[in-house]
Structure formats: structure tokens, C-alpha cells
Kinemage of the C-alpha trace (Angstrom):
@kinemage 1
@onewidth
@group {chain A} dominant
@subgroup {mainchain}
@vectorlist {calphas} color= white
{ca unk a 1} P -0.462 -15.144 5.296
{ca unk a 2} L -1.820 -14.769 1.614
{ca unk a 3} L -5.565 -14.280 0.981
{ca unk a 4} L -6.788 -15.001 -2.468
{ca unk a 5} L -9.587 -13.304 -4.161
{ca unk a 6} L -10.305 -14.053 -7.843
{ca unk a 7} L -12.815 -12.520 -9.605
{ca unk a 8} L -13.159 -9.029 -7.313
{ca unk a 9} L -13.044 -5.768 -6.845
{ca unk a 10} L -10.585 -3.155 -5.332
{ca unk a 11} L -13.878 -1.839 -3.066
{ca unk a 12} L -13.660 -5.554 -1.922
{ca unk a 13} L -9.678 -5.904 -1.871
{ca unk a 14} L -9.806 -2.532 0.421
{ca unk a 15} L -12.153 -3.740 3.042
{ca unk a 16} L -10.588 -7.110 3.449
{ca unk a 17} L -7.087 -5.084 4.409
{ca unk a 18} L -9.335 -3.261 6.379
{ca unk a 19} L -10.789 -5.766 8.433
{ca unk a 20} L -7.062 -7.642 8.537
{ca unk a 21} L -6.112 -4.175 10.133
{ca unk a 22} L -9.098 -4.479 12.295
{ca unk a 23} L -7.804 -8.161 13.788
{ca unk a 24} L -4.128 -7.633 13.335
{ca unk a 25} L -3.382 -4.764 14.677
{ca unk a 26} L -0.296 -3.032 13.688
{ca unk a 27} L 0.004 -5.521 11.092
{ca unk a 28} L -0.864 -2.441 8.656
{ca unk a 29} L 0.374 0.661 10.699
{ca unk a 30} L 3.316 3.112 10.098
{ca unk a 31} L 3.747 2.405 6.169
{ca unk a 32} L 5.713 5.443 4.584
{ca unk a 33} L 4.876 5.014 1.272
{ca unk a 34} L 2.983 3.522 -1.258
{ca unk a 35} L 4.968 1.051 -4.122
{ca unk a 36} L 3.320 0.814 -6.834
{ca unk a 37} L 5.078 -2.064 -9.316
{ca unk a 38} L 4.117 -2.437 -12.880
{ca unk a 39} L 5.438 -5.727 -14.104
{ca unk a 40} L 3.261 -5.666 -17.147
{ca unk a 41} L 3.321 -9.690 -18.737
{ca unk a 42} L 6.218 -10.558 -16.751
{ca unk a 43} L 6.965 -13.108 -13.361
{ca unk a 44} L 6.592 -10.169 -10.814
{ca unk a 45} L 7.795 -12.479 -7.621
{ca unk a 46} L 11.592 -11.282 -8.041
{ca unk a 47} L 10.253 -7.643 -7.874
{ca unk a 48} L 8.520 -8.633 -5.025
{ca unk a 49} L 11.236 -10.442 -3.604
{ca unk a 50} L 13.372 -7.532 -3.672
{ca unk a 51} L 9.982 -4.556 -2.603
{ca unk a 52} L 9.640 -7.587 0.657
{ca unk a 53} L 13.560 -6.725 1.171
{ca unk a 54} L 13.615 -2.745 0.998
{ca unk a 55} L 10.093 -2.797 2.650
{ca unk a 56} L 12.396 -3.705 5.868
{ca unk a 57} L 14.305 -0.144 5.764
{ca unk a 58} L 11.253 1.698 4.286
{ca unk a 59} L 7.848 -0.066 5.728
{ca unk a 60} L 4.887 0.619 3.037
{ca unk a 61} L 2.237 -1.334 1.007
{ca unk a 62} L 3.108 -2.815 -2.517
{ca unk a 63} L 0.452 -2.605 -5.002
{ca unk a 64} L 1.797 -5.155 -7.817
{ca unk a 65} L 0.191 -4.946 -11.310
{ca unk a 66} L 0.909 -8.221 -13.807
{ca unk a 67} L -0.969 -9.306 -16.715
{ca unk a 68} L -3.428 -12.200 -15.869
{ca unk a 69} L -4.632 -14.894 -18.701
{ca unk a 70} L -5.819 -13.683 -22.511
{ca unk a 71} L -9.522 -14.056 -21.402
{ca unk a 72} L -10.574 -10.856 -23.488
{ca unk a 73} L -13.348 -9.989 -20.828
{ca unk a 74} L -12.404 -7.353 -18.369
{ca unk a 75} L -11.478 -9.210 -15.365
{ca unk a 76} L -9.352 -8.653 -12.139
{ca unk a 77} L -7.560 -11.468 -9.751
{ca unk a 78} L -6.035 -10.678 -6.465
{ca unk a 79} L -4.009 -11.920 -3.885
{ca unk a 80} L -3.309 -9.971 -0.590
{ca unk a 81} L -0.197 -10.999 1.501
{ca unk a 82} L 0.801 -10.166 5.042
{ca unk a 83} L 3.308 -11.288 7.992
{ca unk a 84} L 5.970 -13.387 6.676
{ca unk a 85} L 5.011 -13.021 3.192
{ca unk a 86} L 5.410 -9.295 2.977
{ca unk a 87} L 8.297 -8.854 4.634
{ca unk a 88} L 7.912 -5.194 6.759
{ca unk a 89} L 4.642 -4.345 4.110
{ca unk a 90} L 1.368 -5.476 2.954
{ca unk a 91} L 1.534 -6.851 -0.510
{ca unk a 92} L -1.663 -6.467 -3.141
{ca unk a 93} L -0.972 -8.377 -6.520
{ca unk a 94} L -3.435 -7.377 -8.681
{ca unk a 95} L -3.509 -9.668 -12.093
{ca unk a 96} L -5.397 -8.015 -14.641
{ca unk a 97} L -7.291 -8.802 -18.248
{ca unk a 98} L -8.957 -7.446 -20.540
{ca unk a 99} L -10.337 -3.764 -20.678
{ca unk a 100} L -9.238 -3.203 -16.965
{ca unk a 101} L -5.151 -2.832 -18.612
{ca unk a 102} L -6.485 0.456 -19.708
{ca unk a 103} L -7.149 2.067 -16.526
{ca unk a 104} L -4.287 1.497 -13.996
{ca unk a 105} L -4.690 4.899 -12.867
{ca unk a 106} L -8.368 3.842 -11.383
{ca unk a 107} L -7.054 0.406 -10.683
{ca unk a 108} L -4.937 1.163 -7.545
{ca unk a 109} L -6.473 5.055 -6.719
{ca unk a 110} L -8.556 3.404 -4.022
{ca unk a 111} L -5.611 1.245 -3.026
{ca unk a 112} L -3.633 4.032 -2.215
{ca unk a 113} L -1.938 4.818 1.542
{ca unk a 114} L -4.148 7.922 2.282
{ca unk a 115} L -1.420 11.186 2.522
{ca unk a 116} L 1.656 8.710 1.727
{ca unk a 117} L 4.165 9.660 -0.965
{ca unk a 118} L 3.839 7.329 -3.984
{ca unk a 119} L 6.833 5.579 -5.763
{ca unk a 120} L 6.155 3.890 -9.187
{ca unk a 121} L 8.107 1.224 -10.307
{ca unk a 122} L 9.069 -0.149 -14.008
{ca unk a 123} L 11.045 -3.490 -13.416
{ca unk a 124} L 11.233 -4.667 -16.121
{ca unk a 125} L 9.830 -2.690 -19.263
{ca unk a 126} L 10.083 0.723 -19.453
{ca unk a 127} L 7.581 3.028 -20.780
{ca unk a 128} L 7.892 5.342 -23.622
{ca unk a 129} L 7.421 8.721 -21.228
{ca unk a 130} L 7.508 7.457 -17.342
{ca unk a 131} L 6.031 10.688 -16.436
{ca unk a 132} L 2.804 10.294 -18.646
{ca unk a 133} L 2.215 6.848 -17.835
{ca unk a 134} L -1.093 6.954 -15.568
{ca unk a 135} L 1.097 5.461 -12.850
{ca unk a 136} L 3.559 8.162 -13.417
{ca unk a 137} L 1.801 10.970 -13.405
{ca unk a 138} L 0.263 10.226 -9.766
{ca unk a 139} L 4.000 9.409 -8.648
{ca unk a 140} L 6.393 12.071 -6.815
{ca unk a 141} L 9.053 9.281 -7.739
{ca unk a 142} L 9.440 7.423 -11.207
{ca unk a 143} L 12.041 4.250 -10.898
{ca unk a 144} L 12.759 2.081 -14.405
{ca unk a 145} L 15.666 -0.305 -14.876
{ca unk a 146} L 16.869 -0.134 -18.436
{ca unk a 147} L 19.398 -3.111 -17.974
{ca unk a 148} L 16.049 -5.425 -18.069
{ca unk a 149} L 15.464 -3.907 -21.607
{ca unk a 150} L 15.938 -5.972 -24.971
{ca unk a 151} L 17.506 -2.856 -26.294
{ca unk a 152} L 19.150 -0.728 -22.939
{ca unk a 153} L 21.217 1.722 -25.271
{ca unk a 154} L 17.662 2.502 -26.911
{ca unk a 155} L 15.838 2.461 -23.713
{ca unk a 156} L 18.602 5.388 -21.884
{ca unk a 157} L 18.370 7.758 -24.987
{ca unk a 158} L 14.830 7.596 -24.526
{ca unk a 159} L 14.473 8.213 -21.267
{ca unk a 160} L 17.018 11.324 -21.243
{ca unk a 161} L 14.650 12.564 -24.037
{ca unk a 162} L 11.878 12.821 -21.938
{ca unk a 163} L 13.662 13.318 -18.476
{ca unk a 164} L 11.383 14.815 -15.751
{ca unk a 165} L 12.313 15.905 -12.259
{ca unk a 166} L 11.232 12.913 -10.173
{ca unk a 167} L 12.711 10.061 -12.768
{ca unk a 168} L 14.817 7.938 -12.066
{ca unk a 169} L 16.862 4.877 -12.868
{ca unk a 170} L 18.461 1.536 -11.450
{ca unk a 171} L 21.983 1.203 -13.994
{ca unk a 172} L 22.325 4.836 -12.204
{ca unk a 173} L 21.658 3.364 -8.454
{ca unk a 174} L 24.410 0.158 -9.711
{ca unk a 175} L 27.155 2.478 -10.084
{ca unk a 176} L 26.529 4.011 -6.659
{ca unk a 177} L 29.798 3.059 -5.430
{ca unk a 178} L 31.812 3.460 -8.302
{ca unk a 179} L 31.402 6.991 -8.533
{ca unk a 180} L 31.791 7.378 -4.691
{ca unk a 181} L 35.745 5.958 -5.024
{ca unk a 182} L 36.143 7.751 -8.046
{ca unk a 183} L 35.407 10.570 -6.295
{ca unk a 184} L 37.036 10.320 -3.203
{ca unk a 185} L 40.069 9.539 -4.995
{ca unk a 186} L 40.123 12.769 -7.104
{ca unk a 187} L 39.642 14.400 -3.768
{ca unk a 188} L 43.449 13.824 -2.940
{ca unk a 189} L 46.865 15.478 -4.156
{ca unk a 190} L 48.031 16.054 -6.186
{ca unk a 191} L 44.643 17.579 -7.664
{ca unk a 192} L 45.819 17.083 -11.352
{ca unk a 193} L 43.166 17.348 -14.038
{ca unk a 194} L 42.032 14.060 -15.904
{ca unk a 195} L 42.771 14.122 -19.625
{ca unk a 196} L 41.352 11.548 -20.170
{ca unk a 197} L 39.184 8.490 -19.045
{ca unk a 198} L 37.874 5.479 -20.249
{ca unk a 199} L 35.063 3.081 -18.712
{ca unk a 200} L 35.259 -0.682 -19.709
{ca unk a 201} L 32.395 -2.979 -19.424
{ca unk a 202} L 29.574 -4.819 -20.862
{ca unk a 203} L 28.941 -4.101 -24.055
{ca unk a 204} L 25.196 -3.113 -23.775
{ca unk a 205} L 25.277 -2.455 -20.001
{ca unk a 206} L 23.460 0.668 -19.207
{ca unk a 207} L 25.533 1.359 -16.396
{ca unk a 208} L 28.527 1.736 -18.202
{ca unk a 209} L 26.890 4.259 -20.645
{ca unk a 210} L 25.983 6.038 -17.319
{ca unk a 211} L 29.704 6.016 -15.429
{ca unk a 212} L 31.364 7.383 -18.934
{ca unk a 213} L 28.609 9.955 -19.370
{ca unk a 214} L 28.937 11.280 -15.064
{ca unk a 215} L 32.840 11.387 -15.970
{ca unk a 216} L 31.715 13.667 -18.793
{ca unk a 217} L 29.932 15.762 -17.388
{ca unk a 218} L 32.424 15.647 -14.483
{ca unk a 219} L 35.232 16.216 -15.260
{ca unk a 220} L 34.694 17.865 -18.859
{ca unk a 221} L 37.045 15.932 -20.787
{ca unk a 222} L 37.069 13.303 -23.453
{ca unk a 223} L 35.607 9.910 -22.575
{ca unk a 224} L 36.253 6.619 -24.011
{ca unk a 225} L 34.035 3.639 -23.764
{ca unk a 226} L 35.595 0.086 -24.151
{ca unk a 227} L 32.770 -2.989 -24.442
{ca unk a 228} L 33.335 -6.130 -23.377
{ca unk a 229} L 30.779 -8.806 -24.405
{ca unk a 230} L 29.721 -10.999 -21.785
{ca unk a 231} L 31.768 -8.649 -18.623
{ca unk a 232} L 30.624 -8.439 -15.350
{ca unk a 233} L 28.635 -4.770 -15.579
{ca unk a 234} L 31.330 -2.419 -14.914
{ca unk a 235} L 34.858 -3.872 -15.086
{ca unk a 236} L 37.931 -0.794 -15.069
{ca unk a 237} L 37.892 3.127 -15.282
{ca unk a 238} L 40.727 4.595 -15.766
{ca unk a 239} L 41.570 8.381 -15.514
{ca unk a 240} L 44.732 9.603 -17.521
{ca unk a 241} L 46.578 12.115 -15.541
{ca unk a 242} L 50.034 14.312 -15.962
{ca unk a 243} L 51.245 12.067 -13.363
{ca unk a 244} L 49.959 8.593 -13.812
{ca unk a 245} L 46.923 7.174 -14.404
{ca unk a 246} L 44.387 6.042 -11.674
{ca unk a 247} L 42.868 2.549 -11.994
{ca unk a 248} L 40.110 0.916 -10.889
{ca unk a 249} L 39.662 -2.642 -12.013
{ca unk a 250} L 37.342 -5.227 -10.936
{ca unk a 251} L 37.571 -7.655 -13.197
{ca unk a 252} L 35.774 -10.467 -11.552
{ca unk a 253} L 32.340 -8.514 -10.259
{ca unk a 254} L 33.418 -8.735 -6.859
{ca unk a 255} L 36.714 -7.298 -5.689
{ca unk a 256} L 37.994 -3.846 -6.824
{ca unk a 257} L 42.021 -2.882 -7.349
{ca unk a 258} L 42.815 0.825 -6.963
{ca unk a 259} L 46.137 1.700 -8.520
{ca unk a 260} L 47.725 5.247 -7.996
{ca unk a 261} L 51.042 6.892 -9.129
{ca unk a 262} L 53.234 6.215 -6.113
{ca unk a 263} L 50.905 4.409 -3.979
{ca unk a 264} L 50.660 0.936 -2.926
{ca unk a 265} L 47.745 -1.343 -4.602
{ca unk a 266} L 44.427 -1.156 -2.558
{ca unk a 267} L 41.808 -4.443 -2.631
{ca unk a 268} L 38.711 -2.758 -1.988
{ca unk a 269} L 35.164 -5.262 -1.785
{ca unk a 270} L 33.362 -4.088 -4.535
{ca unk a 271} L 30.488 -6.871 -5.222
{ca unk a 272} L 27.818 -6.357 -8.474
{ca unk a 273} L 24.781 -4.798 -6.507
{ca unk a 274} L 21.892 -6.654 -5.903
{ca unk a 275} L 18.581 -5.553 -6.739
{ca unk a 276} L 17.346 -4.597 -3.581
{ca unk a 277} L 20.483 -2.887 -2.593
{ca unk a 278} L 19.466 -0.527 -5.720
{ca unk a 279} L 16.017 -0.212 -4.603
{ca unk a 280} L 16.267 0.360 -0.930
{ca unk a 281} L 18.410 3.702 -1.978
{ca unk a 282} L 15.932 4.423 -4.668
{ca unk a 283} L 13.463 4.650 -2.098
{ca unk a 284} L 15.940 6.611 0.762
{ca unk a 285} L 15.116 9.924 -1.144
{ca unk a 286} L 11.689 11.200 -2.757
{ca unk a 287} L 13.056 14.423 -3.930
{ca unk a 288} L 14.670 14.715 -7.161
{ca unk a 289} L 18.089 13.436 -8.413
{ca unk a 290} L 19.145 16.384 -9.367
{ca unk a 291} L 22.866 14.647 -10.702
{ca unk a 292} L 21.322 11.859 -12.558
{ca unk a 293} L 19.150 14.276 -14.701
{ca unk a 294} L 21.921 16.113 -15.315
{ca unk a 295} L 24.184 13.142 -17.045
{ca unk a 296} L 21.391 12.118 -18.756
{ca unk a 297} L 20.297 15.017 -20.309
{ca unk a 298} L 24.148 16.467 -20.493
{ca unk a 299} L 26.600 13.590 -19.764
{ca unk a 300} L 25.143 10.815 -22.430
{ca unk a 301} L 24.890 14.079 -25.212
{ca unk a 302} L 28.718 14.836 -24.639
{ca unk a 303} L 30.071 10.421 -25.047
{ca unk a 304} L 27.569 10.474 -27.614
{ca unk a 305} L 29.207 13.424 -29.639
């Protein structure tokens, strides 16, 4: 179902969930969370798309803030959506103009799950300071997604600059499952120490900045980063040890090879992850990433040095 309302208020927007609650039912119980997603001037519905998706796993009400038309008087549009539109959540879209832009904080206060952790979310541009921005500062958890940036390298030094507890971002969630093999592959004999390693990828894919700076931190050892214009994300890492190197290549985005010293070739499914795969772990945890701060802040200083 999708209600519009142009030309209203969030008083207005709050009693007409309200009163859906009152005929629906449990059309609006047990959300765990408010999602707050700040799209700025972009197309918000593949944010959505992927909020409707995660929204299964974690149940919770999306508040989505886009730019409406130029019209320089302050004005707000919405557009509430429920049952099959919303997927497991209730979906506000809130397009905004003129002098309303400069108080989002306000904006969605009385939108708000009362006593529900809040989750902000940057899909596309991301702010100078997360953590300052009025949606931010309200947030216990601060996701951005520098691979949707015109300048990602930029975007990554910035945000390890400003890095607070609570931050987070989605090249980090997209090499998930890189670093798990990685790991559980140094977990076996013969227990050697890496010498050296070296990440090959896109050439300004965030995520690949974000593997080479983990192994960095890691493994404390010199790290090499080989860009490929136009590769699928991540495409190899390879870890130079006394006794052979260990591969891992996936040079087509979907299927993985894992090559060992004395050890037959494993295939291993390793598919480019989707953006609600990213986003349904973002939201699995509200505490801190304690690792990710710590190869921003540490990992990108030492491949950057």
C-alpha cells in the first residue's frame, strides 16, 4: 500500500501511521530499529530496494530523506508505504525543499521508533564528518559507502580522519568474506609468517584500499597494491611465504581459486556482494567495529607510508 501526502507535515505523517496501526494491526509492531537514509539529490528507490530486503532479517521503519524540486519555498512531500511495498518495515519518504534541508535533525525527531536504536545511512554521498551530521549525531550507528563516491580514495582518507566509534562503512562490509578465507587459511600449518602480500583490484575500489590496509595492520608487513582499471572489485591477494605463496584469485567476480604450497586447487563460490547482503550485516551489530576503526585509522596510514 503507498499513501501519498504532498504538501504536509510530520505531525500529520505520524498520525496517519498511527491510525494505519490502529486498522492494521501488527502491520507496525515489533520494529527493532529505526533507518534513517539520507539520499540527498539522488534516486533513493535502490536504497530502498535493498532497506525493503534487510528489513526482512531486521524488521524496523525507514525514514528516507531525498531532495524534492528547486521550488525555493520551504516545502515537504511524503509518501508512506506498507505491506508489500515495505517489505518486513514501514517506509516514510520524505522529499524535501527549500529551508526544511537545513533541519533534518527536526525533520524525522518526531518520526522516530520511541526507545529503538537508530542507524543512519549515507548511500550514496558521504558527509564531510558522519558523526556531526545532524543525522549522525542522533545515531548509535553511522553507515556510508565510499565506492558510490566520485572520488572513493578521497572519500576513505577522510573518513579515517574523522573516525568515531559507531562509523562505519560498506567497501569494509564487501570484503567480509575475503578476509574470513584469508584468515582461516593462515590458521593452518605450517604457521609461517607472510613477507609479503599484495591485493589486486580496481583501481579506485575502496575495498581494495581496505583488504591491503587489514593485511597491514594484520600481519605487520609490507603491502603492495596492484590496480586494475575496469576489475571486478577485488580480484587476487597473494601472501608471500618461506614456503610458497598462498593465492586467492577470483578473477571473474564470482568464483574464487585458493592455491597453497602442496595442496590441491580449491574452487570456492565467491560472488561480488550485493548491496543488501552488505547492509543486512551492517545492521546485525549496533556496537562498534572495533577492527574496522582500527585499519582505518592504522591500516590505510601504514599502505599509505
Amino acid at each position: 500500500m503507498i499513501i501519498d501526502m504532498p504538501d504536509t507535515t510530520t505531525r500529520d505523517i505520524n498520525k496517519r501511521l498511527l491510525q494505519e496501526r490502529d486498522e492494521g494491526g501488527a502491520i507496525a509492531l515489533g520494529r527493532v530499529l529505526t533507518l534513517i537514509i539520507d539520499a540527498d539529490a539522488h534516486d533513493p528507490e535502490d536504497a530502498i530496494e535493498a532497506a525493503n530486503s534487510a528489513s526482512r532479517e531486521h524488521p524496523c521503519r525507514i525514514i528516507v530523506i531525498t531532495e524534492g524540486t528547486e521550488e525555493r519555498r520551504a516545502n515537504l512531500d511524503a509518501q508512506i508505504r506498507l505491506g508489500g511495498d515495505a517489505g518486513a518495515s514501514e517506509v516514510v519518504v520524505l522529499r524535501i525543499s527549500g529551508g526544511v534541508t537545513r533541519h533534518l535533525d527536526t525533520l524525522v525527531m518526531p518520526l522516530l521508533l520511541p526507545d529503538a536504536p537508530i542507524v543512519a545511512w549515507w548511500p550514496y554521498d558521504v558527509p564531510e564528518n558522519p558523526a556531526e551530521h545532524p543525522l549522525g549525531q542522533m545515531a548509535q550507528r553511522r553507515i556510508t559507502d565510499t565506492s558510490t563516491c566520485s572520488r572513493p580514495s578521497r572519500a576513505l582518507r577522510n573518513l579515517a580522519r574523522v573516525y568515531t566509534e559507531g562509523d562505519t562503512d560498506l567497501a569494509w562490509t564487501r570484503a567480509t568474506l575475503w578476509r574470513g578465507l584469508i584468515a582461516a587459511t593462515l590458521d593452518q600449518p605450517p604457521y609461517e609468517p607472510v613477507r609479503r602480500a599484495v591485493v589486486t583490484g580496481e583501481s579506485t575500489h575502496p575495498s581494495v584500499d581496505l583488504m591491503a590496509a587489514w593485511l597491514a595492520h594484520a600481519l605487520r608487513c609490507p603491502v603492495e597494491i596492484e590496480r586494475v582499471p575496469g576489475a571486478p572489485a577485488i580480484t587476487q591477494v597473494r601472501l608471500e611465504r618461506a614456503s610458497g605463496d598462498i593465492v586467492l584469485d577470483r578473477p571473474d567476480g564470482k568464483t574464487a581459486a585458493l592455491r597453497q604450497p602442496d595442496q590441491p586447487e580449491h574452487r570456492i563460490a565467491l560472488p561480488i556482494r550485493q548491496l543488501r547482503e552488505c547492509l543486512i550485516e551492517e545492521l546485525r551489530r549496533l556496537d562498534a567495529d572495533e577492527v574496522y576503526g582500527e585499519v582505518l585509522q592504522k591500516g590505510l596510514a601504514r599502505i599509505d607510508a
